[in-house]
C-alpha positions as CSV (number, residue, x, y, z in Angstrom):
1,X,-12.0,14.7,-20.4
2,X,-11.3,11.4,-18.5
3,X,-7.6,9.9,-18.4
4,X,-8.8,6.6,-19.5
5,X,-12.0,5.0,-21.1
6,X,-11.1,1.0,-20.6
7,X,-9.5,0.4,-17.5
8,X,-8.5,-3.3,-16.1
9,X,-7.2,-4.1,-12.6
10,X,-5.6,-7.5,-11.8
11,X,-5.5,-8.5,-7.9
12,X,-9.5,-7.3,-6.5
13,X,-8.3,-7.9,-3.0
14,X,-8.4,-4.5,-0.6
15,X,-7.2,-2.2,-2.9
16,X,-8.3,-3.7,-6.1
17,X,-11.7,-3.1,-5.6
18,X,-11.7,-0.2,-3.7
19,X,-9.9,1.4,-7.5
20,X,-13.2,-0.7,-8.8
21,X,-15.8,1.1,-6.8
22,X,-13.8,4.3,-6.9
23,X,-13.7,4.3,-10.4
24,X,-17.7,4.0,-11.3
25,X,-18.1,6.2,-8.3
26,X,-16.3,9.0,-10.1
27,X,-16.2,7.9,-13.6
28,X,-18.9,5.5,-14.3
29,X,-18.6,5.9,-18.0
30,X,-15.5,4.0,-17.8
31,X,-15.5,0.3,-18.5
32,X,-13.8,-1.5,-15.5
33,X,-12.8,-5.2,-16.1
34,X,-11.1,-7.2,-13.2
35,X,-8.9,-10.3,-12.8
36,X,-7.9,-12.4,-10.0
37,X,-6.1,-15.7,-9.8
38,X,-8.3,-17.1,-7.4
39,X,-11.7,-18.4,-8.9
40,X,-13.1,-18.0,-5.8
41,X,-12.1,-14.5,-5.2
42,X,-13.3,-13.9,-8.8
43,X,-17.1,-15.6,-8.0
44,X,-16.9,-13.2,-4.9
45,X,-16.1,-10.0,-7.1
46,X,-19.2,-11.3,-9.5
47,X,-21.6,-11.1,-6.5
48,X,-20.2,-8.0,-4.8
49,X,-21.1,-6.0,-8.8
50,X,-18.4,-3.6,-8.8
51,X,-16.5,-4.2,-11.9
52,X,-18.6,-4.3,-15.9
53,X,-16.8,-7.6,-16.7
54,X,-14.1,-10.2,-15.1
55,X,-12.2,-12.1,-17.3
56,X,-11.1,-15.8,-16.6
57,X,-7.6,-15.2,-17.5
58,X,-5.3,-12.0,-16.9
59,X,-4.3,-11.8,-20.3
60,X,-8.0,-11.9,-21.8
61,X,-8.6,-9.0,-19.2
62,X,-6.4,-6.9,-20.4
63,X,-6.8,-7.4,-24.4
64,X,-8.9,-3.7,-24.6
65,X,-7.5,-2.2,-21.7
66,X,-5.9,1.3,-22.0
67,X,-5.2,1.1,-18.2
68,X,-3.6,-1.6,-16.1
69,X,-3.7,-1.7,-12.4
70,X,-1.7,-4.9,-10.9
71,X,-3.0,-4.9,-7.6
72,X,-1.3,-8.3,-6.4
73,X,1.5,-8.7,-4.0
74,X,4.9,-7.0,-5.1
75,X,6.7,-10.7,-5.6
76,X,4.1,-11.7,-7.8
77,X,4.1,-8.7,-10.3
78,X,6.6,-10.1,-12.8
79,X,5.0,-13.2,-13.0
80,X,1.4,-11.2,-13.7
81,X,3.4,-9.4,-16.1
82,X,4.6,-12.1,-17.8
83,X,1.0,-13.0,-18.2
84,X,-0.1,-10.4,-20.3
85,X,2.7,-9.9,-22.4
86,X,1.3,-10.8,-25.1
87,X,-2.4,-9.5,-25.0
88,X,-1.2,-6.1,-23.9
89,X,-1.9,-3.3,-26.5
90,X,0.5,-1.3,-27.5
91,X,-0.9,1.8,-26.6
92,X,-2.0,0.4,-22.8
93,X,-0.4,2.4,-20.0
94,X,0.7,-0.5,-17.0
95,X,0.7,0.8,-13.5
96,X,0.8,-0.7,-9.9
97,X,-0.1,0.2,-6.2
98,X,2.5,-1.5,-4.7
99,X,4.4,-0.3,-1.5
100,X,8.0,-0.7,-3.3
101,X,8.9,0.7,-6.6
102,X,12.2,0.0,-7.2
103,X,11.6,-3.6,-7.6
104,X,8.9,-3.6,-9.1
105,X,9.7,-1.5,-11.8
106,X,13.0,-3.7,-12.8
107,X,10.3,-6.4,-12.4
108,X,8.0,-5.2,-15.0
109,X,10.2,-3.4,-17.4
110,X,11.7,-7.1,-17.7
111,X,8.2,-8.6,-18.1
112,X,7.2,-6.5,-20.3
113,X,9.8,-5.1,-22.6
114,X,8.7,-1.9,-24.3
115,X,5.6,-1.3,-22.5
116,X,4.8,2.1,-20.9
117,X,5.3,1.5,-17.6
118,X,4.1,4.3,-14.6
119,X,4.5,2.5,-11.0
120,X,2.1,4.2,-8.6
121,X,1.8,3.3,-4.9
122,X,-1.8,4.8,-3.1
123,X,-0.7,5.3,0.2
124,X,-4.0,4.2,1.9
125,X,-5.4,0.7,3.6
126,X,-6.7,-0.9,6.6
127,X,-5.9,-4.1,8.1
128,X,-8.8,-6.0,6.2
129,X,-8.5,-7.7,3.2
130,X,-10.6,-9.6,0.3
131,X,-13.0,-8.1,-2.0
132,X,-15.5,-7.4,0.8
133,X,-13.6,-4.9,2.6
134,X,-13.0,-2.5,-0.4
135,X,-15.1,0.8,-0.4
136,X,-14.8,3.7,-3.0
137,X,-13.5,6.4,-0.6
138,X,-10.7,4.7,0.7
139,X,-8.4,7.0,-1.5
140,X,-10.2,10.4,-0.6
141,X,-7.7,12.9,0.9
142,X,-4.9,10.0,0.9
143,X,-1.3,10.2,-0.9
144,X,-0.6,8.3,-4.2
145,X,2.9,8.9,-5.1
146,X,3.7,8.3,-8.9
147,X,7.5,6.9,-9.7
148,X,7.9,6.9,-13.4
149,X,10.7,5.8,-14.5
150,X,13.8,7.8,-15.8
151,X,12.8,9.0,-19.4
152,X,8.7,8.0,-19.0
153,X,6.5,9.6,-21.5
154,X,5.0,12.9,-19.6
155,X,2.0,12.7,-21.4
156,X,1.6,9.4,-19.7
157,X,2.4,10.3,-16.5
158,X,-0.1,12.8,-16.3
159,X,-3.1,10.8,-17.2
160,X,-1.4,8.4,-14.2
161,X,-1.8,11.0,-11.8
162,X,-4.8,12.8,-13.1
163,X,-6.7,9.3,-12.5
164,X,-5.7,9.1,-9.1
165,X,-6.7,12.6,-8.6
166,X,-10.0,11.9,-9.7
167,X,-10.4,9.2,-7.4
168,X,-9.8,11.5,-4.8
169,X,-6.2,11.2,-3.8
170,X,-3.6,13.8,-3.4
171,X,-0.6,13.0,-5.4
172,X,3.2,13.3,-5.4
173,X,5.8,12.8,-7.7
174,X,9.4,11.0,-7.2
175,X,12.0,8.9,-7.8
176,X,11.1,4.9,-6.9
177,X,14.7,4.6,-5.1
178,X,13.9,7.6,-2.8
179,X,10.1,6.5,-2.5
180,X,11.5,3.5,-1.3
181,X,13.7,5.1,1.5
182,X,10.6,7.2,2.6
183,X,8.4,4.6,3.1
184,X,10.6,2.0,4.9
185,X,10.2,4.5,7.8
186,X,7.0,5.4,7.7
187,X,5.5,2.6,7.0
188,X,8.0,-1.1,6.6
189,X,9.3,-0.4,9.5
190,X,6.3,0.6,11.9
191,X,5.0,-2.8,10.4
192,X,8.0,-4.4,11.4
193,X,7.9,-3.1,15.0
194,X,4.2,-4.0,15.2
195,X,4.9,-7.6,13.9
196,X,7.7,-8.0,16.3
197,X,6.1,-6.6,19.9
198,X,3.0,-8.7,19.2
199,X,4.9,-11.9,18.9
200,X,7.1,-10.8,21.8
201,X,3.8,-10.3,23.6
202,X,2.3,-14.0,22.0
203,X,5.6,-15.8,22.9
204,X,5.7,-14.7,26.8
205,X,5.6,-17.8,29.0
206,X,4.8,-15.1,32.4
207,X,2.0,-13.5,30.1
208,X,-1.1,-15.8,29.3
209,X,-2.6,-15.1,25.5
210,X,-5.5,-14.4,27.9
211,X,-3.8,-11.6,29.2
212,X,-2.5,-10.0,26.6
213,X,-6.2,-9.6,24.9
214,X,-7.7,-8.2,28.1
215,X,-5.4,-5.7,29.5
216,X,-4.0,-4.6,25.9
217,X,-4.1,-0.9,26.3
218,X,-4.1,1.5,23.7
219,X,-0.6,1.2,22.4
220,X,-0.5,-2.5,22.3
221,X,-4.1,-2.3,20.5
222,X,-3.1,-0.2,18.0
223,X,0.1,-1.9,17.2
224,X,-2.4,-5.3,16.7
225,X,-4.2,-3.8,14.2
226,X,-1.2,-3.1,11.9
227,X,0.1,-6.5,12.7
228,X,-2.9,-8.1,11.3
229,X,-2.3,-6.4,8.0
230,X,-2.5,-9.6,5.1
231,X,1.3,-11.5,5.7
232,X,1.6,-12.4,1.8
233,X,1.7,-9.1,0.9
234,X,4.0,-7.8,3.6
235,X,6.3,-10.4,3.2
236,X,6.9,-9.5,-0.2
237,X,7.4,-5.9,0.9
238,X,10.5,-6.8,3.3
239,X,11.8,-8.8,0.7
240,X,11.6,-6.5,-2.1
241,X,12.4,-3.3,-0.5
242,X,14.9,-5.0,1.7
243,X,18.2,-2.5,1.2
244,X,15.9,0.3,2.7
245,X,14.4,-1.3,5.2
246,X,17.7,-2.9,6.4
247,X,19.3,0.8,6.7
248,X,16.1,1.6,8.2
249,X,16.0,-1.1,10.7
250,X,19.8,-0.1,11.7
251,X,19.5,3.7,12.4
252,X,16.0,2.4,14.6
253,X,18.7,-0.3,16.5
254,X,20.9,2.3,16.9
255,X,18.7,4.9,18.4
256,X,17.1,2.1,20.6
257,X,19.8,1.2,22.3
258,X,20.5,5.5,23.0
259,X,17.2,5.2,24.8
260,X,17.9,1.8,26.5
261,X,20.9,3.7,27.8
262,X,19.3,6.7,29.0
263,X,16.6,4.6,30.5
264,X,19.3,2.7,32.7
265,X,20.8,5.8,33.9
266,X,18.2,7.7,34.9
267,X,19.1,10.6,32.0
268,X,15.4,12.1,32.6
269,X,16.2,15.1,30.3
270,X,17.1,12.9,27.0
271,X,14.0,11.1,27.3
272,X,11.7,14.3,27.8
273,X,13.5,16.1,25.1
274,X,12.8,12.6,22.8
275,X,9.2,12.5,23.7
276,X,8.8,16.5,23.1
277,X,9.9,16.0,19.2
278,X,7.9,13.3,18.9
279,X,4.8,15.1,20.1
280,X,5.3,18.1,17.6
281,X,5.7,14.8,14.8
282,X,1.9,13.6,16.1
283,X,0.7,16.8,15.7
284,X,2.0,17.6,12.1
285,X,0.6,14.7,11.1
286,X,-2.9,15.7,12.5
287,X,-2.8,19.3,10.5
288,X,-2.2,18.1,7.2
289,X,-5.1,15.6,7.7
290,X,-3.7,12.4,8.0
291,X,-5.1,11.6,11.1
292,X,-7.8,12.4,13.8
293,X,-7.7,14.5,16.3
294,X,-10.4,13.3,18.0
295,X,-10.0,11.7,21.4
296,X,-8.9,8.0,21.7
297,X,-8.6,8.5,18.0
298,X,-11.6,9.2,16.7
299,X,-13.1,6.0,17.9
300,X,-16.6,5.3,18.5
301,X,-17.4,3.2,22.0
């Protein structure tokens, strides 16, 4: 039995209509109606054919829905919500993929008072953006961690995570504050990091642009493909999940300036023992799947 028969999803940017194509991949009798605020994204959607029906406004999007995705930047999801207050049915289950819960939970419970709310973040991406660059995999053997809120209707919850596990993800359950600690590490602050080196690297006066593109070695390369990750919605992430990534951001500081230290005093052993932990990190990640193993990353040349 399917989770949902009429599903809607606002924001068909990246993830928005990789849920689309997902969705008639592995359920196409469900009816899929998207909404985006931009006309022009919206025309785009209607050529690319992956959704049954866009609407011109959110709220007559969502009038038959049983399931809705917001799939806009996390500062914008109140305002979506206030939207479609009052075209939501009663019975509709509202959910998310945003990369900070805590937030956006308040944002919607006070948006949309008495709705059944079930935040779910798909932990899953790439630097490209638009309707374009959305394909129906995307979520195969990828996380989507569910945060429902204190008190959430379990029969709710599980149609939220059995949808996601139909599109192919693996999902986890937990609490939005905790999710929010958990992902400031793994992934706000690696963005951070990747935002700040490559504008260290842009604002060099010794070190042409020129430069930069053609000796970037595989670090710096790697650490420019994060940073070109779309700004609107990441600077919405800081800002909303800004406790955890503060703390965050001061243990890194912190541990920095260890490794500064050992660095200026020659203390060989600290940073061999530091490198040897983070090996055995790499290759964790690698045997649960989250990664390649392949040489130079899997990448083709």
């Amino acid at each position: 039995m399917l989770p949902f028969a009429r599903v809607t999803i606002i924001g068909l940017g990246l993830i928005g209509s990789s849920v689309a194509r997902a969705v008639r991949a592995t359920m196409p009798t469900v009816r899929v109606t998207g909404y985006d605020g931009d006309a022009d994204v919206r025309a785009r959607a209607d050529a690319l054919d992956f959704l049954d029906d866009i609407a011109d406004t959110a709220g007559v999007a969502v009038i038959d829905a049983d399931l809705v995705i917001l799939c806009v930047p996390v500062g914008a999801m109140g305002a979506v919500g206030a939207e479609i207050a009052a075209d939501l049915p009663a019975d509709a289950i509202v959910s998310d993929v945003g990369s900070s819960k805590e937030t956006i939970l308040n944002a919607l419970t006070a948006a949309l008072p008495g709705a059944t709310i079930i935040p779910a973040h798909p932990v899953a991406g790439t630097e490209n953006s638009g309707p374009e660059a959305g394909f129906a995999t995307l979520f195969n053997g990828r996380w989507c961690i569910v945060t429902p809120p204190e008190g959430a209707d379990p029969t709710a919850v599980e149609r939220v995570i059995a949808f996601w596990k139909r599109l192919g993800a693996n999902v986890e359950t937990m609490d939005a504050k905790h999710h929010d600690l958990v992902l400031a590490v793994t992934s706000h602050l690696p963005h951070l990091i990747a935002y700040t080196i490559v504008g260290t690297a842009s604002d060099m006066e010794e070190v042409t642009r020129s430069e930069v593109i053609k000796f970037s070695a595989g670090g710096f390369r790697d650490f420019t493909r994060i940073a070109a990750s779309d700004p609107t919605m990441w600077r919405d992430v800081f800002l909303s999940n800004k406790d955890a990534v503060l703390e965050m951001l001061q243990r890194f500081s912190e541990d920095l300036t260890a490794l500064q230290r050992a660095i200026r005093w020659g203390d060989g052993d600290q940073l061999f023992d530091l490198f040897t932990r983070t090996r055995a990190i790499r290759r964790s990640i690698i045997e649960q799947g989250q990664d390649d193993a392949a040489p130079d990353f899997g990448r083709s040349h």
